[in-house]
C-alpha positions as CSV (number, residue, x, y, z in Angstrom):
1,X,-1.5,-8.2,-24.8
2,X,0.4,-10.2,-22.8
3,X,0.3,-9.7,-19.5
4,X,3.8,-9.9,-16.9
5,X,3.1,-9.5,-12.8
6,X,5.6,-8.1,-11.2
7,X,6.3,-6.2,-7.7
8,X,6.2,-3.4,-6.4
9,X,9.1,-2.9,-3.5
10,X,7.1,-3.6,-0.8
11,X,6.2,-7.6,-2.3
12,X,2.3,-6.5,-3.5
13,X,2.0,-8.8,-7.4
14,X,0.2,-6.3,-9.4
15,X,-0.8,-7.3,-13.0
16,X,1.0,-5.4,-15.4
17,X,2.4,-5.0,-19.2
18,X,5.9,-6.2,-18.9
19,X,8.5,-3.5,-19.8
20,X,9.6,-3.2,-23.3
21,X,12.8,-5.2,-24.1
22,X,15.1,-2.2,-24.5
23,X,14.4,-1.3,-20.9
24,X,17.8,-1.2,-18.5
25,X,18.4,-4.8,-17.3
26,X,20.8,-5.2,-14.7
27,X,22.0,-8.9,-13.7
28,X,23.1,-9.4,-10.3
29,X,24.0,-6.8,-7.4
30,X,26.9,-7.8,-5.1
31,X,28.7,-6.1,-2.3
32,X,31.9,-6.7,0.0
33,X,31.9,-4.9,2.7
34,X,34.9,-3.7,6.0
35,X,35.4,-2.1,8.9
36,X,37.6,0.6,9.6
37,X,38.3,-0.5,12.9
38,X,40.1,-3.5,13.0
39,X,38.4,-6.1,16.7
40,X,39.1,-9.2,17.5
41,X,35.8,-10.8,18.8
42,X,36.2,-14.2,20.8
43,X,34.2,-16.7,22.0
44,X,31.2,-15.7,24.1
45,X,31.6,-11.9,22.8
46,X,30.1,-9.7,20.1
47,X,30.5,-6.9,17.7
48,X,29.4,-3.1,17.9
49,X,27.4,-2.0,16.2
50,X,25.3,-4.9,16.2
51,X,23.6,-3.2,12.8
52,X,25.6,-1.7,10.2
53,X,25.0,1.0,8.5
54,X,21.6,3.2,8.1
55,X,19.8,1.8,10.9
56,X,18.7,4.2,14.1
57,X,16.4,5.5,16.5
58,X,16.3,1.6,17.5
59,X,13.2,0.5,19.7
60,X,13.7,-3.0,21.1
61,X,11.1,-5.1,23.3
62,X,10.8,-8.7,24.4
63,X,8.0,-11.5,23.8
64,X,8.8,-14.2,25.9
65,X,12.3,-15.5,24.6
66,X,12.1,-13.4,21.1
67,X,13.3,-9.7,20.6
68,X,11.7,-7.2,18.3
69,X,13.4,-4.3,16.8
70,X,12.0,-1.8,15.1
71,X,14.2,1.3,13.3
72,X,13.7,4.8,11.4
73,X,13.3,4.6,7.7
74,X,12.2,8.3,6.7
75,X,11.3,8.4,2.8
76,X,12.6,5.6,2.1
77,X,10.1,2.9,1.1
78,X,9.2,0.0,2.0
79,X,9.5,1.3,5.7
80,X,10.2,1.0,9.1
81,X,12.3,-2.7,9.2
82,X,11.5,-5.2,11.6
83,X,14.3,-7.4,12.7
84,X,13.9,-10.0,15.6
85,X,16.5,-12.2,17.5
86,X,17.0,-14.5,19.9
87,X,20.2,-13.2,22.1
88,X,19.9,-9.3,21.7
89,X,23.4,-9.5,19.0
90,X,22.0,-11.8,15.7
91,X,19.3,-10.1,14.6
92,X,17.0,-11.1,11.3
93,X,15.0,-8.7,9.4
94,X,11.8,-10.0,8.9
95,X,9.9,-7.6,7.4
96,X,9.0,-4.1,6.7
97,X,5.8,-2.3,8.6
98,X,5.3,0.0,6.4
99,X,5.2,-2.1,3.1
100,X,1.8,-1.2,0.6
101,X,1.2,2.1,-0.7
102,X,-2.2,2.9,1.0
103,X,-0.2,2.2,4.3
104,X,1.2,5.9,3.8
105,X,1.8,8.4,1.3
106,X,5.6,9.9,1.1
107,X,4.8,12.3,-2.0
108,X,6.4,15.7,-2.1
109,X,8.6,14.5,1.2
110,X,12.5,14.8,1.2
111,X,14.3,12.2,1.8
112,X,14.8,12.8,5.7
113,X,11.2,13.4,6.5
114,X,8.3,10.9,6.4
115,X,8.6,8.3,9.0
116,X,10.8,9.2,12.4
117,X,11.6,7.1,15.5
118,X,8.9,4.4,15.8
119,X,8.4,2.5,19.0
120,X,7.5,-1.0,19.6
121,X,5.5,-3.0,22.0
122,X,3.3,-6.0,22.8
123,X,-0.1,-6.4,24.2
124,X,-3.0,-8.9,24.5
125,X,-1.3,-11.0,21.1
126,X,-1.1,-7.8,19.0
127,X,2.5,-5.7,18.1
128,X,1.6,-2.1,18.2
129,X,3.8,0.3,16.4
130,X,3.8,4.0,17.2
131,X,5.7,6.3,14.9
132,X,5.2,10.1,13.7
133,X,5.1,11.1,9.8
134,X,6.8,14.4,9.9
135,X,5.5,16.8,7.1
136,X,2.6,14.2,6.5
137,X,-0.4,13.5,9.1
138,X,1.6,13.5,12.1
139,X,1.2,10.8,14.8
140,X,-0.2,7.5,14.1
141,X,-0.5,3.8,15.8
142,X,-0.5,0.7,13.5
143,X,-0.8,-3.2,14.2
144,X,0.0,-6.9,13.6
145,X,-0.5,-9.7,15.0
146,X,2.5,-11.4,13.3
147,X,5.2,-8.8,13.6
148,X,6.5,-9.9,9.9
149,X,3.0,-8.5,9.0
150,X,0.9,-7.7,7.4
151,X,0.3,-4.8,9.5
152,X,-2.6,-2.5,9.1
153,X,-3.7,1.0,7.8
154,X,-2.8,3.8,10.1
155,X,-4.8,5.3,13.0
156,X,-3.8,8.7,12.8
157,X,-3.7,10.5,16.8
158,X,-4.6,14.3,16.8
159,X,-1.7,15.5,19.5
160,X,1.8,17.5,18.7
161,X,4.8,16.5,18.6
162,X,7.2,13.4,17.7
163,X,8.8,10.6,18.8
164,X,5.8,8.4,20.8
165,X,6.3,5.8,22.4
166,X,3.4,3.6,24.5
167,X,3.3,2.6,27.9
168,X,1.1,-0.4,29.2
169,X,0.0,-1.1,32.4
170,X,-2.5,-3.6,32.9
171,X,-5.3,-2.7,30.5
172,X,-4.8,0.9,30.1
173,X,-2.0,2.7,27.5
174,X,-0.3,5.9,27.8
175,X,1.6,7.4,24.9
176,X,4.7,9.8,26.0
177,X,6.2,11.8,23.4
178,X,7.7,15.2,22.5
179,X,5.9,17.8,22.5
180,X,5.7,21.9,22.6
181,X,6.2,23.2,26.1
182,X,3.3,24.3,28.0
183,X,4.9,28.0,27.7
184,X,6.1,30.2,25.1
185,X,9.5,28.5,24.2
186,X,12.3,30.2,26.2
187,X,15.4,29.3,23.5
188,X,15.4,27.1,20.1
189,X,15.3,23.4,21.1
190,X,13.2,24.5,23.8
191,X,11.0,21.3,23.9
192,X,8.7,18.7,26.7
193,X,7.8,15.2,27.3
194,X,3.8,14.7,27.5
195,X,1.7,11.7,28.6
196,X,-1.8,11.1,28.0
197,X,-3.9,8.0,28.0
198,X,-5.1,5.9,24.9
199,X,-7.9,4.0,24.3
200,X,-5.9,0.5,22.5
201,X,-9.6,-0.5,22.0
202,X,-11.4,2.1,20.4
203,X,-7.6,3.5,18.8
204,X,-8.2,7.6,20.4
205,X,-6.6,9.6,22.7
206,X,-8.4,10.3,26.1
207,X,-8.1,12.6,28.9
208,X,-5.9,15.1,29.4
209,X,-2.6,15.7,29.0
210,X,0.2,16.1,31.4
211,X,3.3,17.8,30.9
212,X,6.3,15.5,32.7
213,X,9.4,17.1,31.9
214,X,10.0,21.0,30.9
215,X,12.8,21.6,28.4
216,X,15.1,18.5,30.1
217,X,17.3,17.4,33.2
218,X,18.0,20.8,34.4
219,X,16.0,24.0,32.4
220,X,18.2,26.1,33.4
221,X,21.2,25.0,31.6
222,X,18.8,25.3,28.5
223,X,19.0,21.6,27.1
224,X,17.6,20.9,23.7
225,X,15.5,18.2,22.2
226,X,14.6,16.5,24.4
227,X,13.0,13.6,22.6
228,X,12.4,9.9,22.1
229,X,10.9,9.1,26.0
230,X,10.3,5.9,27.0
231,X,8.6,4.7,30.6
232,X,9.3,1.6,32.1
233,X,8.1,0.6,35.9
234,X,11.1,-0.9,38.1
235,X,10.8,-1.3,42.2
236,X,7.9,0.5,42.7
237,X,9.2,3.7,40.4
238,X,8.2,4.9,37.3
239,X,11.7,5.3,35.1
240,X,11.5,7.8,32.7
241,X,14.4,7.7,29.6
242,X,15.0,10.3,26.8
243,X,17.7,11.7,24.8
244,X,18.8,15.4,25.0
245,X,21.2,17.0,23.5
246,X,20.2,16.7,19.2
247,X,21.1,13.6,17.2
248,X,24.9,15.1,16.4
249,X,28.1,15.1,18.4
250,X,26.2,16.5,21.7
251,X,24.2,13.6,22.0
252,X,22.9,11.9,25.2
253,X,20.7,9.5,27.0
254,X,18.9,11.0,30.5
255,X,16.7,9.3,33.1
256,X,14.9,10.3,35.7
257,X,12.1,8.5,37.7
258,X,8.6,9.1,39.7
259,X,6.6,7.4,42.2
260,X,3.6,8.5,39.9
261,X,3.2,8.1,36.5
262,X,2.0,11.7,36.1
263,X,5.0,12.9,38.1
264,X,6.8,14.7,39.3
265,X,9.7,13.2,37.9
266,X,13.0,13.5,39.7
267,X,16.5,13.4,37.4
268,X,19.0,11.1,38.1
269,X,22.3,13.3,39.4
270,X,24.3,11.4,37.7
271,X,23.0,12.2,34.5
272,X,23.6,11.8,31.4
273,X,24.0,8.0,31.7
274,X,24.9,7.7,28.1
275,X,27.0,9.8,26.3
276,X,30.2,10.4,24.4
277,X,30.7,14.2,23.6
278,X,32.5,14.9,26.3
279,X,35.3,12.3,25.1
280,X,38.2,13.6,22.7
281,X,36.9,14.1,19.2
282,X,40.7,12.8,18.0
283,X,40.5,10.1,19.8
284,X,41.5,6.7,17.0
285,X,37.9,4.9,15.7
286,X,35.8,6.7,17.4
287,X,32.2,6.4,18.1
288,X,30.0,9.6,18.3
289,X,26.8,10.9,18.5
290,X,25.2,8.3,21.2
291,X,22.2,8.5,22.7
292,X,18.1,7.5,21.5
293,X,18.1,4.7,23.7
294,X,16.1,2.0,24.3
295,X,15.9,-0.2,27.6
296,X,14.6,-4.3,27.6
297,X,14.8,-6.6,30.2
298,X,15.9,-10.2,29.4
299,X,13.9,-13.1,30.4
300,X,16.6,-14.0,33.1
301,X,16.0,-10.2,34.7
302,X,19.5,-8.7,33.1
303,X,19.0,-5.4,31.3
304,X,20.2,-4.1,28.0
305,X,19.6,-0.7,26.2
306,X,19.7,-0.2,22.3
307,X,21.0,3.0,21.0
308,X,22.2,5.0,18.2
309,X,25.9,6.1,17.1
310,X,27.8,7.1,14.6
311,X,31.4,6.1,13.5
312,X,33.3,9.0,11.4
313,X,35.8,8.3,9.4
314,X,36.9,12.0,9.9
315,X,35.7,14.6,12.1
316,X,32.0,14.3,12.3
317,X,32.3,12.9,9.0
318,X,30.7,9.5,8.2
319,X,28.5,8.6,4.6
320,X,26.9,4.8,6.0
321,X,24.2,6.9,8.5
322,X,23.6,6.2,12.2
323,X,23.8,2.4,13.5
324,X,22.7,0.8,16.1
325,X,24.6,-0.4,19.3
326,X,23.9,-2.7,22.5
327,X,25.2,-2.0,25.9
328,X,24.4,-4.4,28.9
329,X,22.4,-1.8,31.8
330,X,24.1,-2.1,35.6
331,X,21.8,-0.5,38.2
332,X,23.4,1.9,41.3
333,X,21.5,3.0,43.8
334,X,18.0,2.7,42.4
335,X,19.1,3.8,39.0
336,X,20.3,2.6,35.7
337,X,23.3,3.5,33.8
338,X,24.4,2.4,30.2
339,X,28.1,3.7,30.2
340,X,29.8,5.3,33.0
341,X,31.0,9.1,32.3
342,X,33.9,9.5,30.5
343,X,34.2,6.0,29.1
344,X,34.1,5.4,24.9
345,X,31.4,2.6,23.6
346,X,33.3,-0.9,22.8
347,X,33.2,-1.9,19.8
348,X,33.9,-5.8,21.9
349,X,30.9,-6.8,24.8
350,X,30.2,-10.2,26.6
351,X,27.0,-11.7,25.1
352,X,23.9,-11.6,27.2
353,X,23.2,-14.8,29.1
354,X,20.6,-16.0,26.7
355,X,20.0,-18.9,24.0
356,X,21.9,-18.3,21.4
357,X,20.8,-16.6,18.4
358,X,21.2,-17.5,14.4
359,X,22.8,-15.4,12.5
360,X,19.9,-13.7,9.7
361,X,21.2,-14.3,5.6
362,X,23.1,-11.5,6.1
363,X,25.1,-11.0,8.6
364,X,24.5,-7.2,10.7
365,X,27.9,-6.0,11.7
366,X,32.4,-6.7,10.6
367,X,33.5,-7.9,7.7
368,X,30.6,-9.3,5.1
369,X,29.4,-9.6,1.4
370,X,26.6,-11.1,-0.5
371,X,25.5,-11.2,-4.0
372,X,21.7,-10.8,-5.1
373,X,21.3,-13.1,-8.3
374,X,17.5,-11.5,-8.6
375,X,16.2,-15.0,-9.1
376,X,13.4,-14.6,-7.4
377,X,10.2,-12.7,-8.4
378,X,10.0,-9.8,-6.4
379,X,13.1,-8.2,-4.3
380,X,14.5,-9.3,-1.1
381,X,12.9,-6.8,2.1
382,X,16.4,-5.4,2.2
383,X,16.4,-3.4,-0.8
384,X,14.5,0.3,-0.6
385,X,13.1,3.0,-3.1
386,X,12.6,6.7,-2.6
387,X,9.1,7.3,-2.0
388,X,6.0,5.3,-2.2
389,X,5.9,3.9,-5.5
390,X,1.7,4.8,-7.3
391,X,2.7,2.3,-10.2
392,X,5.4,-0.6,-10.4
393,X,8.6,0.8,-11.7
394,X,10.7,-2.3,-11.6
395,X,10.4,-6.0,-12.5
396,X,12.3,-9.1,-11.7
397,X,12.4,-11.7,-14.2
398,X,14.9,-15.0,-15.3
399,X,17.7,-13.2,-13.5
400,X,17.4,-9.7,-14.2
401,X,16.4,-6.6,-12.5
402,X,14.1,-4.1,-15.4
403,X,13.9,-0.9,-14.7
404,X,10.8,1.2,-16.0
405,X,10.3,4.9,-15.9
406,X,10.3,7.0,-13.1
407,X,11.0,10.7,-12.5
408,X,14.3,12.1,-12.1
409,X,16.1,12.5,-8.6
410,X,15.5,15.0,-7.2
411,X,11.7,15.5,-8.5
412,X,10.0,15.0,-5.3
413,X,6.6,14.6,-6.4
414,X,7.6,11.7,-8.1
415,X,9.2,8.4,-7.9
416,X,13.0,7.8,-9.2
417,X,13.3,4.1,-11.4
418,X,16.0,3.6,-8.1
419,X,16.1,0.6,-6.0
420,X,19.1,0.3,-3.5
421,X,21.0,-1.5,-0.4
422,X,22.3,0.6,2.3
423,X,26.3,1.2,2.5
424,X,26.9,-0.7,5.7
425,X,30.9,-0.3,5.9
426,X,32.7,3.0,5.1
427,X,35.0,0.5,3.2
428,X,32.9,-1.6,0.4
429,X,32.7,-2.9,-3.1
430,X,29.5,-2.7,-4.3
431,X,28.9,-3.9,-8.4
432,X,26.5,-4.8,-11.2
433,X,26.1,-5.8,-14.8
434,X,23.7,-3.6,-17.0
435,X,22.5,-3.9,-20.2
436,X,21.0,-0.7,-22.2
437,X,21.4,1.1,-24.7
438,X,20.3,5.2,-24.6
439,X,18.4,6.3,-27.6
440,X,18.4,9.7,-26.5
441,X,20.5,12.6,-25.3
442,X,20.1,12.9,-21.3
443,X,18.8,8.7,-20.9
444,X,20.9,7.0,-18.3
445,X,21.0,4.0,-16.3
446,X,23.4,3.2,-14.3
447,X,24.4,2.9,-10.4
448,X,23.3,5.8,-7.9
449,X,24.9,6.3,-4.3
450,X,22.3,8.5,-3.2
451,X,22.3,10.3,0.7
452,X,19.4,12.5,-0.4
453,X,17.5,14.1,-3.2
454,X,20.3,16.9,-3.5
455,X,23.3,15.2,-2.9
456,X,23.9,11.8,-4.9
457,X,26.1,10.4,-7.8
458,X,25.4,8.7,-10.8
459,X,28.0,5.8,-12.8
460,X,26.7,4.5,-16.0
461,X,25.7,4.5,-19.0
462,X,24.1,7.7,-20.8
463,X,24.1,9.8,-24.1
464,X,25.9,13.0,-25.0
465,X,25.4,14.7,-28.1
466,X,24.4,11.3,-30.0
467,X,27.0,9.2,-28.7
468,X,26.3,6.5,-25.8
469,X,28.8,7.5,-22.9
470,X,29.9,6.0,-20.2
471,X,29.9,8.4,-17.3
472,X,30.4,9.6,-13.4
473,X,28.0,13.0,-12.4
474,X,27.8,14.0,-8.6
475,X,25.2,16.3,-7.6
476,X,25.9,18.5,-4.4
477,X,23.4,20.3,-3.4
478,X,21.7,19.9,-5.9
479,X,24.3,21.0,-8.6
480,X,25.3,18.1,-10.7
481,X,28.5,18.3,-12.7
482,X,29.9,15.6,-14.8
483,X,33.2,14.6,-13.2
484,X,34.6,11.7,-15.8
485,X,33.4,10.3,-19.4
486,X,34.8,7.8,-21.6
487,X,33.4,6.2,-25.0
488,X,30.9,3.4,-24.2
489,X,30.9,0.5,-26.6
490,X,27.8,-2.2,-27.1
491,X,27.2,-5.4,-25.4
492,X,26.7,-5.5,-21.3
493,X,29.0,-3.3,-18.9
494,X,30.1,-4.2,-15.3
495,X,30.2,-1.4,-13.0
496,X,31.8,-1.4,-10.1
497,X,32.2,1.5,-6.9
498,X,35.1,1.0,-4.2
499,X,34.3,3.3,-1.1
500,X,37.2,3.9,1.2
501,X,35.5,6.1,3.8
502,X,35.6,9.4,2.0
503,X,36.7,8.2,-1.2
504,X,35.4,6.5,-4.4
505,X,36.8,4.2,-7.4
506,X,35.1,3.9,-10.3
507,X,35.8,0.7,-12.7
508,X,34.3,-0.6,-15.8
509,X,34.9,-3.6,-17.6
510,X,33.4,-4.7,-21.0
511,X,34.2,-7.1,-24.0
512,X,37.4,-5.3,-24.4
513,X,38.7,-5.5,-20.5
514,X,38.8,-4.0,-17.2
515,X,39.5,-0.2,-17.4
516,X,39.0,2.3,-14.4
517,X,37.0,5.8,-15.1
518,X,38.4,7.8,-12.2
519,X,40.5,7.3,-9.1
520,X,40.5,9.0,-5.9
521,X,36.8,10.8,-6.0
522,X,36.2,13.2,-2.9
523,X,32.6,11.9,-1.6
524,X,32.2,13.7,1.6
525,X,29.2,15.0,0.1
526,X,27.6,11.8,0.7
527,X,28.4,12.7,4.2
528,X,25.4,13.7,6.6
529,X,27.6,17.0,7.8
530,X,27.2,17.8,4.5
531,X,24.3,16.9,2.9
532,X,22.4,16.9,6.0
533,X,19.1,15.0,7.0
534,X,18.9,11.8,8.8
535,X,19.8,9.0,7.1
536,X,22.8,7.1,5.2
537,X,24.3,6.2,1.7
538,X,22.1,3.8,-0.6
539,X,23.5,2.5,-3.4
540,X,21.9,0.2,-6.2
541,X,20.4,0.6,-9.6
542,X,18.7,3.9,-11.6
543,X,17.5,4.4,-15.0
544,X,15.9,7.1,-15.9
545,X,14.8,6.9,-19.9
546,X,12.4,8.1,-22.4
């Protein structure tokens, strides 16, 4: 028998019979991609967000002259991207941490669980990434020595909580994270910041640990979540950041600092020193939902925080997922502040004051497209399945993208035969050519713009009743319905989806012409307000045959 390597996503050459010849084939994946808002950026000045699309809970830190950034992926697989850059605004993906199917095992998890919020850092010539797996083992440290990778197995931590994040100082490490309050919880949200000491060397927690902050800034005012803490050491103090407030439209970024790392730790009055709910919701293009920051300091001594937002189309509507933004840092009076009160995030800043940086293949943020030929033999870091894959479901070979079998969406002990780019713009064209032809009743392949495991769409080919059909299905809470159909005919079909925020187009074209299915499709239900979770809109191909 002959024998075909191919790839899994992650980039791991497994041999493997090559799929049978009447398996989905799709040649070439391209997408053109807008903003909503429409920026001028001149000379010396960049673009917010400085990544498009589904990329949050950035953590950012510094190696000499190079800057490492490290973002949520949740179920999506491979996981956690790795990006670096030279001038804190071009940033190139350079891998993915999480990126071989021992690493960790996303079976049974939605599509918003799995990995949450990692946090990078650098010590003695080895990366260290912390990160929690919700629904999985919880907390858990891995390594590299090349921040590309590969990285290593996980050492799982035995403490509560989420969101870690280490601190070094000299030889010792602390991990601070969120965790249960040391007292019954006095309202929902109701949550801490801990520190504790870990043994880098023999990869265990030790000692005990210290609650720092109870509930938030001020208890009495009940804040929630607080969450995603991060300790640097400035002037003698110990500065402690965290957002409050939940990863929606009440968002927020707090400090507050200590003369001892154990505390107490004093809030900053002037707190939050990132936020934007208190700005009008109506106000034109705006940006929402700010806060999970991150704050680096440039070899030259300037500072710069990383942080999450959103930018709605509509409301607290937006299908693209939460992005990640830079803000230069000014200090007052001993303290550090991202954004004064009241003001909205630009999408226009001044660059930092640092060599500057080349662009990655793609660029990150405005106007941009790019076209995957699949010419290689495995696929590019940016493209991401639903789960970890147990067996190869895809293929790339002279050209083409093969799809093999997976399990439905929507099975989540299983792996869908979906591959996908996030939707980086609320305005894009995103298109392929497929070749397939369904044997039996239910077989489809096609394109999927998927936001979770409930709420998704489907374009492409399939069969009804014994005819091959070219349809549209969207699936809202799990409820799919067939929204358009038309005869399908042999021989390769383009398909092609046009997003305008919270609208879709739908166009084939064939042998015979260009023809479009349906006009004017309602999609908010790729929205996070309404399908809920975490992340954003992926788009790319899906087969799912017998």
């Amino acid at each position: 028998m002959k024998i075909q390597k191919f790839a899994l996503l992650a980039g791991l050459a497994l041999g493997t019979p090559a799929f049978a010849s009447d398996a989905p084939r799709f040649n070439s994946f391209s997408y053109d991609g807008h903003t909503q808002e429409k920026v001028s950026v001149g000379p010396g000045q960049y673009r917010n967000p400085i990544l498009s699309g589904y990329y949050p809970d950035p953590s950012v830190t510094r190696v000499g002259d190079d800057y490492y950034l490290v973002l949520s992926s949740f179920a999506h697989y491979p996981g956690l991207p790795i990006f670096k850059s030279k001038d804190l605004v071009n940033w190139t993906q350079i891998g993915n941490a999480i990126d071989r199917p021992e690493q960790l095992d996303f079976t049974g998890m939605r599509t918003s669980q799995a990995v949450f919020a990692p946090d990078i850092s650098y010590h003695d010539g080895v990366f260290y990434i912390v990160n929690t797996c919700v629904e999985c083992k919880g907390n858990f440290v891995i390594t590299a020595k090349d921040p590309a990778g590969p990285w290593s197995n996980p050492t799982w931590l035995p403490f509560e909580g989420i969101d870690p994040s280490i601190y070094w100082e000299g030889e010792k490490a602390y991990i601070v994270n969120n965790r249960a309050p040391a007292e019954p919880p006095r309202y929902d949200g109701h949550r801490a910041i801990w520190i504790q000491e870990y043994d880098w060397r023999a990869g265990k927690m030790v000692g005990d640990s210290t609650q720092l902050i109870n509930g938030g800034v001020d208890i009495s005012k009940k804040p929630v979540w607080i969450e995603g803490p991060h300790i640097f050491r400035k002037d003698g103090y110990y500065y402690l950041t965290a957002a409050e407030g939940g990863t929606s439209v009440n968002h927020s970024q707090v400090v507050l600092r200590s003369k001892s790392l154990q505390g107490p730790f004093v809030p900053f009055a002037g707190n939050p020193i990132l936020t934007q709910r208190d700005l009008d919701p109506a106000r034109p293009n705006p940006i929402t939902s700010a806060g999970h920051a991150t704050l680096v300091q440039t070899q030259h001594g300037d500072w710069y925080a990383t942080f999450l937002g959103v930018r709605p189309y509509d409301g607290d509507y937006y299908n693209i997922g939460r992005e990640t933004f830079l803000l230069p840092v000014t200090w007052k009076d001993g303290w550090p502040i991202i954004l004064p009160k009241g003001q909205a995030i630009p999408f226009v800043g001044t660059k930092p004051q640092l060599p500057a940086g080349t662009p990655g293949p793609l660029p990150t943020s405005g106007d941009f497209g790019y076209v995957d030929d699949f010419d290689g033999s495995t696929l590019a870091m940016q493209w991401v399945g639903v789960r970890t894959p147990k067996t190869p479901f895809y293929s790339v070979e002279r050209g083409d993208l093969v799809l093999g079998h997976g399990t439905p969406i929507g099975d989540l002990n299983g792996v869908p035969a979906f591959v996908g780019r996030r939707q980086q713009h609320p305005v894009a064209t995103m298109s392929t050519t497929l070749r397939f032809s369904p044997e039996t009743d239910g077989d489809r392949a096609g394109l999927v713009a998927m936001q979770s495991d409930r709420n998704y769409l489907f374009f492409g080919l399939t069969r009804i009743a014994g005819k091959p059909v070219l349809a549209l299905y969207t699936s809202d809470k799990g409820v799919e319905r067939m929204i358009a159909s038309a005869p399908a005919t042999k021989g390769p079909v383009t398909l092609t989806i046009r997003a305008d925020k919270d609208r879709m187009a739908f166009d084939y074209q064939t042998a015979a012409g260009k023809s479009t299915l349906i006009e004017n499709v309602d999609v908010r239900f790729l929205s996070t307000k309404s399908a809920g979770g975490f992340v954003g809109t992926v788009v790319g191909p899906y087969a799912w045959y017998r």
